[in-house]
N, C-alpha and C positions, 0 to 999 in steps of 0.2 A: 567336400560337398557343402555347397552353403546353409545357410535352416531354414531356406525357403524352399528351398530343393527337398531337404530334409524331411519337409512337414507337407509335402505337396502342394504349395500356397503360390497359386500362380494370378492372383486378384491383386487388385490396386492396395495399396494403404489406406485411402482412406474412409475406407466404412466400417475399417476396425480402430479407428484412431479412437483413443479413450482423453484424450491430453487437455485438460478443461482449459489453458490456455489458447490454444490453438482453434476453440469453437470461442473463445471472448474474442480472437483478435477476428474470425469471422464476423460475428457480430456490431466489432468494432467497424468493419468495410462498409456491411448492408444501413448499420446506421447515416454513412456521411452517402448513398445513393440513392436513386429515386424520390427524393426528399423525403426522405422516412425520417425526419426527427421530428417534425409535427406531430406524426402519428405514435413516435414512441413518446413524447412528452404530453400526449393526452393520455395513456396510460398510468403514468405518474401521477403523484398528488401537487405538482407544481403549474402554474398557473402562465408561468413567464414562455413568451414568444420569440423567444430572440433573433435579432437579426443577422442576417446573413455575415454580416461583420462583426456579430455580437461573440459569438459562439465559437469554441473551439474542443476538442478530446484529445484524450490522453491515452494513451496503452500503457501499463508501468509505467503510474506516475509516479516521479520522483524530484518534486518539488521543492520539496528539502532538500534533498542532497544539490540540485542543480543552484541554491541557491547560495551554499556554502561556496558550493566550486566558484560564485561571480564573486565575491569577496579577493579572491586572488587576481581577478581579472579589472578591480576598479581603484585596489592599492595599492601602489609599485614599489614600497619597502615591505620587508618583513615587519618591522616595529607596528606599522601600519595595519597591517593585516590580522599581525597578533591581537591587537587592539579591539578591531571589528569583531574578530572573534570570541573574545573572551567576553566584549560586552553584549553578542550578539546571546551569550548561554547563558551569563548571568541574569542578564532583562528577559528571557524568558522561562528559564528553571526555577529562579530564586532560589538558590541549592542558604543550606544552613552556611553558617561566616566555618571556613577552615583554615589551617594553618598552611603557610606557600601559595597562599592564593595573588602575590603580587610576581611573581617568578612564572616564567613560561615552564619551568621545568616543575615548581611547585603546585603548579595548579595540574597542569598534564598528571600529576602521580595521583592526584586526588581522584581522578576520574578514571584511572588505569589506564595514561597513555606513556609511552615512552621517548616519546621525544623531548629535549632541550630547547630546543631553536625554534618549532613550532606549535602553535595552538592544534589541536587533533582533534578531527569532528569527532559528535557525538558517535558517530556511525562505527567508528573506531576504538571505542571507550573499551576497555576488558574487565567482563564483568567479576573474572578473578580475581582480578589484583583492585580495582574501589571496592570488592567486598571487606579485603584488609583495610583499608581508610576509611569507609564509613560504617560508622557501627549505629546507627542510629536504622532504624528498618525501616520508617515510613520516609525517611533522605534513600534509602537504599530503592525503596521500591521507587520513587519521584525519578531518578538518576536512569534507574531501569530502563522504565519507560519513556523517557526524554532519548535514548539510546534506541529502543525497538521505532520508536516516531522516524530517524532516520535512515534507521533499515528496511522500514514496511514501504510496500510499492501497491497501493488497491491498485485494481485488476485495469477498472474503465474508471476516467473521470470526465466527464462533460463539463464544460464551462459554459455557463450562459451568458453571464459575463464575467470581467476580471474577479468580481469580487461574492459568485455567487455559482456555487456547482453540486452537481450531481454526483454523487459515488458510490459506487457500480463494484460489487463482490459478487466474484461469476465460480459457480459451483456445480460442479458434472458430477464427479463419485466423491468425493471427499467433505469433509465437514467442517463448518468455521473453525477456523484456528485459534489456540490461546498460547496467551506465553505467562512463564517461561514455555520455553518451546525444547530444547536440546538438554541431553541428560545432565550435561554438567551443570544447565543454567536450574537444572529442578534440585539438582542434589546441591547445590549453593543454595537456591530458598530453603533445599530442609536442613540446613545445619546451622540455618537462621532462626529454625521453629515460626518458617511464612512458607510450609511446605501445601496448605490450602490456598495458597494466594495464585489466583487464576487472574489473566487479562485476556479478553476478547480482540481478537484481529479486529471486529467491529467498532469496541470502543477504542483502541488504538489509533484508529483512521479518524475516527471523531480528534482524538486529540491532534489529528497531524494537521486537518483542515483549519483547527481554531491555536494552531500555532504562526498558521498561514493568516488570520485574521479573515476566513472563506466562508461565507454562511451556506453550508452542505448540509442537504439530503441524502438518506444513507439509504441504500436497496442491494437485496439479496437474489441473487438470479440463481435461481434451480431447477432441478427437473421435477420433485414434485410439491405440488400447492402444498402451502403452511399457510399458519395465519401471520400477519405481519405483526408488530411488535411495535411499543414505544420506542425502540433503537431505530430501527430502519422494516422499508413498505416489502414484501417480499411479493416476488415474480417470477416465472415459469418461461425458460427454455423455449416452450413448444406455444404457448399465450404468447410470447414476444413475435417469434416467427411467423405464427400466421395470422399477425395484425399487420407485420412489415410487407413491404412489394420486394420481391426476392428476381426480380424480372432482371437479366443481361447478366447476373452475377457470373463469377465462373462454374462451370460442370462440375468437379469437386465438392466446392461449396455448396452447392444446390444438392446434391449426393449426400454429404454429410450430412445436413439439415435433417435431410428424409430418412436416411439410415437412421438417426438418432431418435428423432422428434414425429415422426408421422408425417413430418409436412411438406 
């Protein structure tokens, strides 16, 4: 018997959908239709009108990583590539002077990678193994963080233009995230005695846009009002929705909206 049989649930999916990605990538759709970005960037505290050519969004953005990956695509040696990379971490970490730092395989151990042959993104670093090589805690916390910068993905990012974006953390039942994040990454800061040491998904993304050199606005999308904060302007789910033109969307969406939000 299946568990829809089981439970007597003979209704669609989704007006029980709880999956806060899946109402951002909604929101992502109604944004680029009916010319609703006017009317959401009068809601904002941003001033800029961009044009039709100016502007672009992002679902899981992952700007960083995609930009490591072109490194591979514009150096046709290894050596070369090694090179881009190593100088691409050092100019923007400025990690402390370590020991093997001219060695592909010397520098990969410092950061907990294991390869020989190539430079390993940040995204790949193990926080296990550079806990053994840097004993230094505010290098360990720096490392950390340069490491969650290429793992974090905000939710929405709007670009108004190349060098100036909006970013968009969309939140249904759960609440900002901090790192460390996974037990082993907590039980490593507490055997460092930095077992208080919290980072904010928020300031995270901050640091990921001014690694990009991206002058970003930060906004919190929720379901209920708060006050907004020196960090980022906070915004309401259901305030969004019925300021947008929700007209031709699909049935679903327009379903959801309503089941969720009133609107």
């Amino acid at each position: 018997m299946s568990i829809r049989r089981y439970l007597n649930f003979s209704d669609d999916y989704w007006p029980y959908n709880r999956e806060e990605r899946n109402y951002a990538a909604i929101f992502y759709h109604v944004l680029q239709v009916n010319n609703n970005l006017p009317t959401f960037l009068s809601l904002t505290n941003t001033s800029h009108q961009p044009s039709f050519q100016e502007w672009s969004l992002y679902l899981e953005y992952a700007f960083l990583r995609d930009l490591w990956k072109r490194i591979d695509s514009i150096h046709k040696t290894t050596v070369a590539r090694n090179e881009a990379k190593k100088g691409l971490i050092l100019d923007s970490l400025q990690p402390m002077p370590f020991d093997g730092i001219d060695t592909v395989a010397g520098f990969n151990r410092y950061f907990g990678g294991r390869s020989k042959t190539d430079i390993e993104s940040p995204s790949n670093w193990s926080m296990g193994r550079y806990h053994q090589t840097i004993t230094d805690n505010t290098e360990f916390l720096k490392v950390s963080r340069f490491k969650w910068c290429f793992n974090a993905k905000p939710d929405i990012v709007l670009h108004l233009s190349k060098d100036k974006a909006l970013c968009i953390e969309a939140k249904l039942e759960s609440k900002i995230g901090e790192y460390p994040c996974t037990s082993t990454e907590c039980n490593l800061f507490a055997s460092r005695g930095m077992q208080g040491v919290r980072v904010s998904q928020m300031e995270i993304q901050r640091q990921i846009m001014e690694l990009l050199g991206i002058e970003a606005t930060f906004y919190l999308l929720q379901e209920k009002a708060s006050a907004s904060t020196n960090a980022y302007m906070v915004l309401t789910w259901k305030g969004i929705f019925e300021s947008l033109n929700l007209d031709g969307i699909p049935t679903y969406m327009r379903g959801m909206i309503k089941a969720r939000f009133g609107v």
